[in-house]
N, C-alpha and C positions, 0 to 999 in steps of 0.2 A: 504494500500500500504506500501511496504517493505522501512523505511526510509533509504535515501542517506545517506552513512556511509564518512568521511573522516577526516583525522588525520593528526596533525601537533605536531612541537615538541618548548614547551613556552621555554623560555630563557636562563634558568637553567636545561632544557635535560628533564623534565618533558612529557609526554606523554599528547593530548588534541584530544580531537575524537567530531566531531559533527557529530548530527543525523537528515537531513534535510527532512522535508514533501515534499520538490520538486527537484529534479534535477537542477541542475548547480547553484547551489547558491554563488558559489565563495565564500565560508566563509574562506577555508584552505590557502585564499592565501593574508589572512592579516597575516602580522611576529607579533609577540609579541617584542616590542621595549620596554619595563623594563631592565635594568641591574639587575638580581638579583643573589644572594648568591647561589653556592650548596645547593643541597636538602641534608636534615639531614641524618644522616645514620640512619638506622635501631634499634628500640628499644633496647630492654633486657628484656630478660626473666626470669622469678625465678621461681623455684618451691616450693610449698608449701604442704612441707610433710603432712600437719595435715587434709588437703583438697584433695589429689592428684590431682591441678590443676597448671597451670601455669599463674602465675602476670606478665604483661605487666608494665613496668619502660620506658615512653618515656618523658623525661623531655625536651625535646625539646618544648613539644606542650603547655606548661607551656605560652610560648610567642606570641600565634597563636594570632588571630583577634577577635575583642570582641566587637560585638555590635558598627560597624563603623555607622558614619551618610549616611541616603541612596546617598549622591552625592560621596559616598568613597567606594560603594559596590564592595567588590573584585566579584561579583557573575554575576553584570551586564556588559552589553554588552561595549567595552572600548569606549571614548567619546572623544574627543575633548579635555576636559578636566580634565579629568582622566583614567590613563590606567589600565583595572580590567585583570584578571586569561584570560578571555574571549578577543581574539583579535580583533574579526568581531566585525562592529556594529551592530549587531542582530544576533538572534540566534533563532529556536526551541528547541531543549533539545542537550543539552554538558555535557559530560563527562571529567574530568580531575584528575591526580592524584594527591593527595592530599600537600598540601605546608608542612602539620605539623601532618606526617603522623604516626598510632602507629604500624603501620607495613608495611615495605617494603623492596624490594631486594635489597638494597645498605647497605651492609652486610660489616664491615672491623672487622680488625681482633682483639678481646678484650680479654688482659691478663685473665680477669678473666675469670675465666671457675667454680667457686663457691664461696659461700658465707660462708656458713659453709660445713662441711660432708655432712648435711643432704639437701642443700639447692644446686645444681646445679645450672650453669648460661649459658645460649643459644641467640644468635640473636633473633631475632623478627621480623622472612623472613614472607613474605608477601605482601600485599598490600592495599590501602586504597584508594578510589578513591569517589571524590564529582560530583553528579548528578545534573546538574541545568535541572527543568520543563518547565521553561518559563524562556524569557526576560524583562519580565513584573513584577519589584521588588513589585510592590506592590499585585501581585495574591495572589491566592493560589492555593492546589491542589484542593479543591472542585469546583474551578472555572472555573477549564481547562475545555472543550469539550473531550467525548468520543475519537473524534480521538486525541489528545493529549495525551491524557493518554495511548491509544495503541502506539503510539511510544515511551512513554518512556517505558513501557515492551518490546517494541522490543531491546529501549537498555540496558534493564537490561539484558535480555536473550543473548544477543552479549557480552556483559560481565562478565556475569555468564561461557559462554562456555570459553571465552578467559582464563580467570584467573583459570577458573579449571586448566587449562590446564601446569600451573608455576609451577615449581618446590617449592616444599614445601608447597604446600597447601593443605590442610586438608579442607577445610568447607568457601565458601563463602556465604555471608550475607547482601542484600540490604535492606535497611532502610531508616524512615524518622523520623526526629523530627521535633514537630512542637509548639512553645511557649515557652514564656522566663521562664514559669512554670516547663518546663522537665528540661530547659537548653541551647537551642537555643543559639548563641554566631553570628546569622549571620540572618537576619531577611526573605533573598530573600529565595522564594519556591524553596527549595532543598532536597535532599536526602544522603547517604554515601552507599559505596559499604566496606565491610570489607573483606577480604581475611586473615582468621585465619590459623596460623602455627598448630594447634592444635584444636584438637574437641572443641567447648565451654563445659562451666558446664552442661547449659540448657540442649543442644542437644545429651548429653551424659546419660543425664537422661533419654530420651525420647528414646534412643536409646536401654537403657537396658529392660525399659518398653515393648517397643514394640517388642524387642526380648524375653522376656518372655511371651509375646500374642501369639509371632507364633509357641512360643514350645508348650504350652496348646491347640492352635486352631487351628492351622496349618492358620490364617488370618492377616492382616495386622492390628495392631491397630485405626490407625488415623482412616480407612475405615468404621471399626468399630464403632467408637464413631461418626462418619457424619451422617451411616445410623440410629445409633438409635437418633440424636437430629434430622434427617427428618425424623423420625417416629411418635416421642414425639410429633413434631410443635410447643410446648408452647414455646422455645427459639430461636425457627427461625425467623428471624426479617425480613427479603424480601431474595428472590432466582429469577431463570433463566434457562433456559434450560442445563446451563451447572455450575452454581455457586452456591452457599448456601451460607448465610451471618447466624449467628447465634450466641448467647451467651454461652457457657460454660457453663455447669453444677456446676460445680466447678471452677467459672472466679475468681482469685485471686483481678482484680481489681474491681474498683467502675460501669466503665463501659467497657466491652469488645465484640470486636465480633470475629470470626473468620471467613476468606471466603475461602473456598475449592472447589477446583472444584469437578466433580461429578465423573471425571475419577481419577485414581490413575495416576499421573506423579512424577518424583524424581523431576524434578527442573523447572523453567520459561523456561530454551531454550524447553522443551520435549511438550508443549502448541500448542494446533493446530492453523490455524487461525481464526476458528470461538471460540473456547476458550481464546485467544486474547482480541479479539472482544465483546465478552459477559462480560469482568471483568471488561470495565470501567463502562458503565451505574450503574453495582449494585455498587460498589466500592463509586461513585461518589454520589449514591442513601445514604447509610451508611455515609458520610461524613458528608451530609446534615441533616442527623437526628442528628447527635452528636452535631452540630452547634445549631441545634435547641432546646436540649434538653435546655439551660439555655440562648439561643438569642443570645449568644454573642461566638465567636470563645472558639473553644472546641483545648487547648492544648492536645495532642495526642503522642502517639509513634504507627507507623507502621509499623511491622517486616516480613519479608520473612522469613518463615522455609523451608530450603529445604534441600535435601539429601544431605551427608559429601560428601565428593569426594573418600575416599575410603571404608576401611571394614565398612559395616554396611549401605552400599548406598541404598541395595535393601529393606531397613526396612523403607526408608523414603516414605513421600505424601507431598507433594507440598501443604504450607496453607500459608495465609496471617491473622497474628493477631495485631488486632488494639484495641488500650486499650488507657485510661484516668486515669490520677491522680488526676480530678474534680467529687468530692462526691458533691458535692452542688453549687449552684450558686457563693457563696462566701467561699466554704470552698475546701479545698485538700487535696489528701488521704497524708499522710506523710510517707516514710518505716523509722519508730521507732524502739522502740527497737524487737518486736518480726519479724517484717519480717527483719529489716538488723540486729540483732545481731544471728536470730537462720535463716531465712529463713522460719519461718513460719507465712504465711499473714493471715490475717483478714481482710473480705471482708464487707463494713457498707451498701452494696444494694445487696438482693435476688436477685440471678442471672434473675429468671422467671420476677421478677420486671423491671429489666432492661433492657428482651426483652420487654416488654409491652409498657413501659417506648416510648423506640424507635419505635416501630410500629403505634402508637401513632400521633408521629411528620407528 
């Protein structure tokens, strides 16, 4: 069922949407009673001739929240005793946009316009908004139920489509971290939505890739590289009528999977409902293997890739990659010198080993 969508606006002009499993929940009609500060204006951007990419400068987020005690979580539902981001006392999954944002449209007007010649300077239009899964600080995501997990795709997909839709955006990107190992600064099961002014590095790689697939083969790459690992099998870790969880041939980390669906879609909103529907079990299934692989919580990062919002939309496929920086029970991968100083990784587990590895579990 399609969840009840409704939106209010926190104290500081902020945007806050809940996404309810039931009808008439009256969440939108608690006020947010905080006095707080304006929201930051919008980063800075540099270019960096040597890279042709663009550096995000938000030193605002310098001061964000950092591993509060759970009776201070800005993420949980506000109490009695403490009023958090969230005004109901309870919630299903919320959305809100970000306090210490590194991109959004509160744009004012900045003498500089460069650093050097060679170094241009531009706002940092966008958006950045935090997905809480549950009200429940101590979950996590492999604990939610199937139907949880389909409502928060229902609202990553409501906000996928919204924010396409803002002026200067280039490529939105839902995500999770998850462990004080990645980086974590906020302990409750959540996620971030990024709305980039500008293609990333990543997906501009991927993009030239796959536009040179479709001039040799007139095919889509991603499509390409699903059918042959569901061909191969030895790095398919579980699947579904509509999904494929799998290892990479060339996984850069220790442990990775990717899950694709079986049809070609650009983004989460283009998902039918039984594609929906079939992403949390295996999703939920993968979560649990990683948990398992050393018994104790598996830090992770989970990225959406999905199609830019403009030139080059129709080269994209819709995947979800999830990856660890845990090589060993007691050990983690580090990016040293050769993957952060050239970008070239070294990976210390056989990809085929670590579909094994997780089929296994």
């Amino acid at each position: 069922m399609t969840p009840t969508r409704s939106s209010i606006r926190l104290s500081d002009g902020r945007e806050l949407i809940y996404f309810d499993e039931s009808p008439d929940s009256g969440r939108s009609g608690h006020p947010d009673t905080r006095q707080l500060p304006p929201p930051p204006p919008a980063s800075q951007l540099r270019y960096d001739p040597l890279t042709d990419e663009w550096i995000a400068v938000a030193a605002h987020r310098n001061t964000r929240t950092f591993l509060p005690p759970s009776d201070a979580c800005p993420l949980c539902p506000t109490s009695e005793r403490f009023a958090s981001e969230i005004p109901a006392p309870d919630y299903d999954v919320v959305v809100f946009e970000n306090q210490f944002p590194s991109f959004s449209d509160r744009i004012v007007p900045d003498e500089i316009t460069q650093v050097t010649g060679m170094v241009p300077v531009r706002p940092g239009r966008g958006r950045c908004e935090v997905v809480c899964f549950t009200s429940d600080h101590d979950a996590a995501f492999g604990s939610l139920p199937p139907s949880r997990v389909r409502t928060v795709i229902d609202a990553l997909a409501d906000r996928t489509a919204e924010i396409s839709r803002m002026p200067g955006v280039a490529q939105v990107f839902p995500f999770e971290n998850r462990g004080v190992e990645i980086g974590v600064t906020l302990h409750h099961p959540h996620g971030q939505i990024y709305a980039y002014p500008t293609v990333t590095p990543k997906t501009a790689a991927y993009l030239r890739a796959a536009a040179r697939h479709r001039e040799k083969t007139g095919r889509n790459l991603y499509a390409d590289v699903l059918a042959a690992e569901q061909e191969a099998k030895v790095r398919v870790v579980a699947a579904n009528e509509h999904w494929t969880a799998y290892v990479p041939a060339a996984a850069r980390w220790p442990f990775e999977v990717h899950l694709a669906p079986h049809r070609q879609v650009p983004d989460l909103p283009a998902l039918t409902d039984a594609e929906r529907d079939a992403f949390g079990p295996l999703y939920l299934d993968v979560l649990r293997r990683f948990d398992g692989l050393f018994g104790k919580p598996m830090p992770y990062i989970s990225a959406w890739h999905q199609a830019v919002v403009g030139e080059g939309r129709d080269l994209g496929y819709l995947h979800l990659q999830l990856f660890s920086i845990r090589r060993a029970a007691d050990k983690l991968k580090f990016l040293a010198g050769s993957e952060s100083a050239m970008g070239a990784f070294v990976n210390d587990i056989v990809p085929e080993a670590a579909a094994q590895r997780l089929r296994d579990i």
